[in-house]
N, C-alpha and C positions, 0 to 999 in steps of 0.2 A: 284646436284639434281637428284633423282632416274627418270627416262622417263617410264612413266606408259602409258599403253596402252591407250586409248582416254576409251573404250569402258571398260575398269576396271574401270576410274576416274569416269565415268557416272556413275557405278552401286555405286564406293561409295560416292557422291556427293547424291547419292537417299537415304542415310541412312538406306535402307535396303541391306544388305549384306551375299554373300553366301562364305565367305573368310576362310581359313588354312593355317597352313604354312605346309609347306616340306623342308627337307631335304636331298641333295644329299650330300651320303659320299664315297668319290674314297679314297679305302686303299691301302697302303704301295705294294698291290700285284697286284694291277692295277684291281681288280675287284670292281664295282659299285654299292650302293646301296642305296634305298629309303627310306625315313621313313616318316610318316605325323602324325599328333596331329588329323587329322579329322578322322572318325567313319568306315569309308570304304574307301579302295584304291584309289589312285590319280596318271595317268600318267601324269608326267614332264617331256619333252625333251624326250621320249620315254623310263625313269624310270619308273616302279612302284613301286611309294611309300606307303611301304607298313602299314596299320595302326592296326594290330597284336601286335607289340611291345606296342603300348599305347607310343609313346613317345610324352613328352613335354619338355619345355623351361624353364627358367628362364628368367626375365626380361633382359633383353639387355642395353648395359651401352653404349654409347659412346660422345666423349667427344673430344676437339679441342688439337693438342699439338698431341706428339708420347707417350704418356702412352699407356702401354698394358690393351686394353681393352677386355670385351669379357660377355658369359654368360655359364650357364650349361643345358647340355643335361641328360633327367632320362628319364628310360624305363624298361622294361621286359625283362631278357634273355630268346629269344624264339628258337626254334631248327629249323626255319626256316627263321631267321633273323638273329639275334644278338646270337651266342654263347660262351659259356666260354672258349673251346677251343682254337675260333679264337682269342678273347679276351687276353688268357695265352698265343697266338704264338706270341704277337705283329704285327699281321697282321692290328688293328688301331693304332699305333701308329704314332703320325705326320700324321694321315689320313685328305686331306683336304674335305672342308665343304662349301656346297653353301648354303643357306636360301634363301626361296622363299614365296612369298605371292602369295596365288591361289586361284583362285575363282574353288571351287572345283564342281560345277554344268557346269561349260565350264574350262578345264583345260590351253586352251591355254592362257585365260587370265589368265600370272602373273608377278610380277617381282621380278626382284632378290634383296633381301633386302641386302648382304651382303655377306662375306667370311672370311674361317677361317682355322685353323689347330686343330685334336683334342689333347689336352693337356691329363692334367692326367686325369685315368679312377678308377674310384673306385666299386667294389664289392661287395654285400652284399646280400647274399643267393640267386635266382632269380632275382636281382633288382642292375643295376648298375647306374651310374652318371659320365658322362666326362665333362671333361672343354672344352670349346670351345673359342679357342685363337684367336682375333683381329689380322689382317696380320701384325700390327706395331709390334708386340712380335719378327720381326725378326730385328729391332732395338737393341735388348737385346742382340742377336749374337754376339758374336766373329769373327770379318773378317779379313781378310787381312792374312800379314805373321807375326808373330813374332820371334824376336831374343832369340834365348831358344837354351840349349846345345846337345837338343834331337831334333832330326827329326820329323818336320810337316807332312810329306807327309802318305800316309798308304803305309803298305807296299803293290805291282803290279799295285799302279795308273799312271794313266801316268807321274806323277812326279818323281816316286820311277825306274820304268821302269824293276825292275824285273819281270821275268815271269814264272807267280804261276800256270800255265796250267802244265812246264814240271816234267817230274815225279818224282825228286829232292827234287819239292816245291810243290807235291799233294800226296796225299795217301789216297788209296781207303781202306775201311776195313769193318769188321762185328764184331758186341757187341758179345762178347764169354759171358760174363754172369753180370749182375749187381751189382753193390759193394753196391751203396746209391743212394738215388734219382738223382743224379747229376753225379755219377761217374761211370765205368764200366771199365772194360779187353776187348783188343779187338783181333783179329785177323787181320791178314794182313798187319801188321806193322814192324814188325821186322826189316825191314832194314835199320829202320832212329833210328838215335841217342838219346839216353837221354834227352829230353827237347827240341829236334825238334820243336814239335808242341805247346809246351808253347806261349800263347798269340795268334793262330793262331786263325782261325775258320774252324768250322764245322758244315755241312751240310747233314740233315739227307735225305737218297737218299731210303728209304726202312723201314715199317712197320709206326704205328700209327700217328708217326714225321716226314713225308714225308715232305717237303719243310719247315721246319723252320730249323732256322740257328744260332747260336750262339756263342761268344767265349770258347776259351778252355784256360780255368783255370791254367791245369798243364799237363804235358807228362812227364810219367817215365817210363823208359824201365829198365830193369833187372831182370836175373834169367828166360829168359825167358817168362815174363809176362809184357805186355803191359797196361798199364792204364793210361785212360783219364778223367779228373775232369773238369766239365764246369761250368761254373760263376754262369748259375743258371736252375733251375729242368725245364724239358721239359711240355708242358701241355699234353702229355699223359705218361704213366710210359716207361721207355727205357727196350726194351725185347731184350733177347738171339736171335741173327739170324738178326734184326736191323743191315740193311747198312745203310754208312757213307760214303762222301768225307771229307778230312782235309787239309786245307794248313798251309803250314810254320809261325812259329808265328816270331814278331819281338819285342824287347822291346825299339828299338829306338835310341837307342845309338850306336855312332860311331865305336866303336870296335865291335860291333855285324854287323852291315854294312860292316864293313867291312873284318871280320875273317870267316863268317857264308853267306854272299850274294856276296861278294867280289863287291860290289855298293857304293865302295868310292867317284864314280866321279857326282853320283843321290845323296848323302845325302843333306839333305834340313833342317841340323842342325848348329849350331857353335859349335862346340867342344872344342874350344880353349877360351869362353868367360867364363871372371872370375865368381866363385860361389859366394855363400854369407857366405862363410868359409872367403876365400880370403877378401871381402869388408870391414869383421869385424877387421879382423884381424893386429894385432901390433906388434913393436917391442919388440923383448925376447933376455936380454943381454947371448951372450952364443950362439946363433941361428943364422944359417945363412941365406939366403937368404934376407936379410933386407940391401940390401947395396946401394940402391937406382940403380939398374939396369934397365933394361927392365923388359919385360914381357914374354919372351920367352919362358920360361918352360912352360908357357899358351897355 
């Protein structure tokens, strides 16, 4: 049961009410922001929620049992609130979500109806819609360790235990000039290998993409020319003169642990566990390996 102020229950026990709700949404970049369905500004917890955007709600579902439940958020992309930019960086992505019931004529009565994570966001000219996920959605998770012939860990966490600061495993550079929305030549590379940076990430340290971060696609060196491909287009265009950090990418696998990080004794894979080549697979007169042996070549 929610504990409502004595002095909220009073005003709604009177059936006349001066109630909104708000929104506080802390993103992915640790900054905090307000939003309220009421007509003019509302400070919560010394938020100002702000009511510009026009946002409102979807009906709210909730239900007994761990289904993931939840509702949707729509509003106004405003250039003081909600932008498209921040939107294309994934600075909301997995942003968590309080809900608040306020009595917007005295703010400090309210309470917190709920919590959440935002799901998907959707776009549409000025006007978007996110999903607002029920905490149980982290039921649906994948936990624990599993048995897989590629390494869980990423690679530099403390599982993996390499270390992506020294200058081996980082590389600093600048966009010599743009290929395609996603791709460019860079300067200040040249000393790392062909496909170094394949699966690594990068982080743009200079010009419109200052702090968004992404993986990289593919790393090709030769001829002199360095280029890098990222998984997907930046929300502002990438310019000539655009600094970068990049670290080492990993695909996971044993022989790359261990020919490429020399981190055979951190892999957090089985290597040795049979495929589903192997499971399917029968005897062929003619063929060896079918002699009822171990498993060793495994």
């Amino acid at each position: 049961m929610l504990p409502i102020p004595p002095a909220l229950q009073a005003r709604l026990d009177s059936g006349v009410t001066t109630l909104c709700r708000c929104w506080l949404i802390t993103r992915n970049d640790g900054a905090t922001q307000g939003f309220t369905d009421h007509d003019e500004d509302v400070v919560v917890n010394g938020v100002t929620c702000r009511a510009a955007s026009g946002l409102t709600a979807s009906e709210a579902s909730e239900q007994l049992g761990l289904a993931i439940t939840g509702s949707e958020l729509s509003g106004a992309l405003n250039d003081d609130t909600l932008t498209e930019d921040d939107l294309a960086a994934g600075r909301y992505d997995a942003a968590t979500v309080e809900i608040w019931l306020v009595d917007w004529s005295e703010p400090d009565l309210a309470v917190r109806l709920g919590a959440g994570v935002l799901g998907e966001v959707r776009r549409e000219g000025a006007a978007f819609t996110a999903e607002v996920r029920g905490l149980a959605h982290r039921f649906a998770e994948d936990n624990g360790r599993l048995f897989t012939a590629t390494c869980n860990a990423d690679l530099g966490d403390a599982k993996c235990k390499v270390d992506l600061t020294s200058a081996t495993m980082r590389g600093e550079g600048i966009v010599a000039a743009p290929v395609a929305t996603s791709s460019f030549t860079a300067s200040g590379l040249d000393a790392y290998a062909d496909g170094w940076f394949t699966q690594g990430r990068l982080a743009f340290t200079g010009g419109p993409n200052t702090g968004v971060a992404v993986e990289v696609k593919s790393h090709s060196a030769g001829a002199g020319i360095v280029t890098l491909e990222l998984w997907q287009a930046m929300p502002q265009p990438i310019g000539a003169g655009d600094t970068f950090t990049v670290t080492a990418g990993c695909d996971k696998h044993f022989d790359t642990c261990v020919g490429k990080f020399a981190n055979a004794a951190n892999f957090r894979g089985f290597p040795h566990i049979p495929g589903n080549d192997f499971l399917v697979s029968y005897p062929v007169a003619g063929e060896s390996g079918h002699d009822g042996g171990s498993l060793q070549s495994f």
